[in-house]
Steps between C-alpha positions, in 0.01 A plus 500: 500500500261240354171465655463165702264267283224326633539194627368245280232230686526156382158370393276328753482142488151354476471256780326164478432297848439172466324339839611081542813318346305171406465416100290771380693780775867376371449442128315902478753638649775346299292556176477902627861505486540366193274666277613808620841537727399871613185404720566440856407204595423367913385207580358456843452139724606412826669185408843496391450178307209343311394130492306408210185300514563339163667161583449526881266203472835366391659571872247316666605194394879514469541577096631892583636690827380788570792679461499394105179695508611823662573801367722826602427821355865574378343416149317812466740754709757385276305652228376839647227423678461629860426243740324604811443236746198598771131516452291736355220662764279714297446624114380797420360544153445847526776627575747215356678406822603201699498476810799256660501330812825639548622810355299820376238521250618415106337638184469361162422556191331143426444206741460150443350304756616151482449373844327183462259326709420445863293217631157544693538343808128543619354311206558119658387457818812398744722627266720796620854605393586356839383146411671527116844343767309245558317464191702639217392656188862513311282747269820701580786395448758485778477450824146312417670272271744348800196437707261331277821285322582388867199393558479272210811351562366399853174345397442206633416162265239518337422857623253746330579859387207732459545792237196765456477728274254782529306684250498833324817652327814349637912489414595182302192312424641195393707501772298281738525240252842507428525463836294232616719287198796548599412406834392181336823464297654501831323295708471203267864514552509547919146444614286307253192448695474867588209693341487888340152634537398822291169702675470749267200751503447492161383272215789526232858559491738570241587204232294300727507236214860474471555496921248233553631307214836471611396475866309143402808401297771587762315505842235235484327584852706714645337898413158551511318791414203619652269804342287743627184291464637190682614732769807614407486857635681459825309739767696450800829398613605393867942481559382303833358200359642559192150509313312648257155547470274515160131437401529152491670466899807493682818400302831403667797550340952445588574809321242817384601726248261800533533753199297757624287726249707825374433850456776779425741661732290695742697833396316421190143555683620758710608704234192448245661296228286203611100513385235391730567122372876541628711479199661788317306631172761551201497661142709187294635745314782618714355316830398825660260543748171645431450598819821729581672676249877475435476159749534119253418218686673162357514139622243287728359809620342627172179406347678339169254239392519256323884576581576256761714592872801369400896596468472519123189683497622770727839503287335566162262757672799652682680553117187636395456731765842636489486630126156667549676695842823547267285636185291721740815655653633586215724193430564327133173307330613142592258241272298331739567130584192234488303446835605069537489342791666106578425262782675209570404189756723290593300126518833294682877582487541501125208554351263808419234622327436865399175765445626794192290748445513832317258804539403821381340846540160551300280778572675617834519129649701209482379167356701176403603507162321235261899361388536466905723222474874608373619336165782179645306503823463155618144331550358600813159470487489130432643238709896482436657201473870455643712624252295856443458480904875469564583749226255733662699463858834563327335847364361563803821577605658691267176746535586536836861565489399745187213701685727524818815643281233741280274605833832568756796555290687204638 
């Protein structure tokens, strides 16, 4: 009789978690898969779909639905990755484990945190989560989106809609601005007297030149900006009266659009990814963190300067991420792809204009590279006249179907 052989284990997979399904969350994971089929791959977020911010602006004013912006996660089960919808509690670094809100304790082998932001409520006086019905942010898309596009369809002639944006690092800079045209765009068609007014708590914004430019040219009157100095830093907010308060008095507004100031996801904090200034501290080269081992942090939440928080940021950061995890888990060498990041504006319906940039890693941090702007990239940083603009718009949206398709797997 032939002695029984040993039975032969099957090799343990090495597990990668990634925490949030957003841009940077969705395009890791599907980038894990890819470079190297045998890791298992979870991705955890308690939605079941994903609105993008890129081209909500858009849904505020009629030019998309909402449901053209959302995303199901079919994309990414479809191609081996494990899709766990509920929330993670706790992260322990020293012992590799996740804690669920549901469900025991999971280990890993690697973590990426790609949770995102969440917005400090006690910054602005008056302003609470509570009052964000009343006054919307739409920082998020969704649900915020319905409320603050309702209430610009009901503004009364000649109404005034107040938009503040706060300072510090926040999602989308250019993004107030985008917004506060094509409000503009819209109500020269519906509501020409009405009136966008921009308190922002700083003294620049991006391509400044180019917004204000094209602002005088298409909106004659209707946005005004107001900096820091002339009292632009909004202080307080009251739903009541529908108020809001700054250095320079008491300023009544039809509809406010409070962006509150942004930190990352409090799990962040809690589990000691974030420094004492809040954000999450990264080595560029593979976006891990330097302050827990085996745990890369990717997407609004890290400290990626002069990388900006943006959907095609966190996508190039999330491919770069993925093939230093795959390489240090024993994966194939995958050449890394270049660190480029594209933002585009919409200015009205059909025309756009766009901030390129490219960066790099020198001496253990990342810096804009001095060739920032991508050969066949069209002129951004000087006014754009209507053919470039509209040409602009019509590539705006073939990034965003392309970034969608490449991030989700749709």
């Amino acid at each position: 009789m032939q002695p029984a052989r040993p039975a032969v284990r099957a090799p343990l997979r090495a597990r990668v978690v990634v925490i949030g399904g957003g841009f940077a969350g969705a395009t890791c994971a599907l980038q894990l898969r890819a470079l190297d089929p045998a890791l298992e791959v979870e991705l955890i977020d308690p939605d079941g779909v994903y609105v993008t911010c890129p081209m909500s602006n858009a849904a505020l004013v009629g030019l998309r639905t909402l449901d053209s912006l959302t995303v199901t996660r079919s994309g990414l089960e479809r191609r081996g990755v494990r899709v766990i919808r509920d929330r993670v509690a706790a992260i322990d670094g020293e012992r590799r484990t996740i804690t669920l809100g549901r469900g025991p304790a999971r280990g890993y082998d690697r973590l990426v945190f790609a949770a995102g932001i969440r917005f400090l409520w006690d910054r602005l006086e008056g302003y609470t989560e509570a009052a964000a019905t009343a006054l919307p942010h739409a920082w998020q898309a969704g649900v915020q989106t319905q409320i603050l596009a309702a209430q610009i369809a009901r503004l009364r002639p000649g109404g005034v809609v107040a938009i503040s944006v706060p300072t510090g690092p926040m999602r989308c800079p250019p993004g107030p601005f985008e917004r506060a045209s094509l409000l503009a765009d819209y109500f020269k068609r519906s509501n020409p007297r009405a009136k966008v007014m921009i308190f922002d708590a700083n003294n620049h914004f991006p391509k400044q030149d180019v917004f204000t430019d094209a602002w005088r040219e298409l909106y004659p009157g209707m946005i005004e900006w107001v900096p820091v100095v002339d009292g632009g830093a909004v202080e307080r907010v009251d739903a009541a009266t529908m108020t809001l308060s700054t250095s320079q008095g008491v300023i009544r507004a039809d509809v406010i659009n409070i962006i509150p100031p942004q930190a990352p996801a409090q799990l962040a904090v809690e589990s000691g990814l974030a420094s004492d200034h809040g954000w999450c501290p990264i080595d560029p080269e593979g976006f891990e963190s330097t302050r827990v081992p085996n745990v890369h942090v990717i997407g609004d939440a890290c400290i990626a300067d002069p990388m900006p928080k943006a959907a095609s940021a966190a996508n190039a950061q999330a491919k770069r991420c993925a093939r230093a995890i795959a390489r240090a888990l024993g994966g194939r060498e995958a050449a890394q792809e270049p660190l480029e990041s594209v933002c585009y504006s919409l200015l009205t319906a059909d025309r756009a204009l766009s901030i390129h940039a490219r960066f790099e890693v020198a001496e253990g941090m990342l810096q804009t590279a001095v060739d920032a702007e991508p050969a066949g990239a069209a002129p951004s940083s000087a006014a754009l006249g209507s053919a470039s603009s509209v040409a602009e718009a019509q590539n705006a949206a073939r990034w965003y179907a392309g970034i969608v398709g490449d991030s989700f797997g749709v």
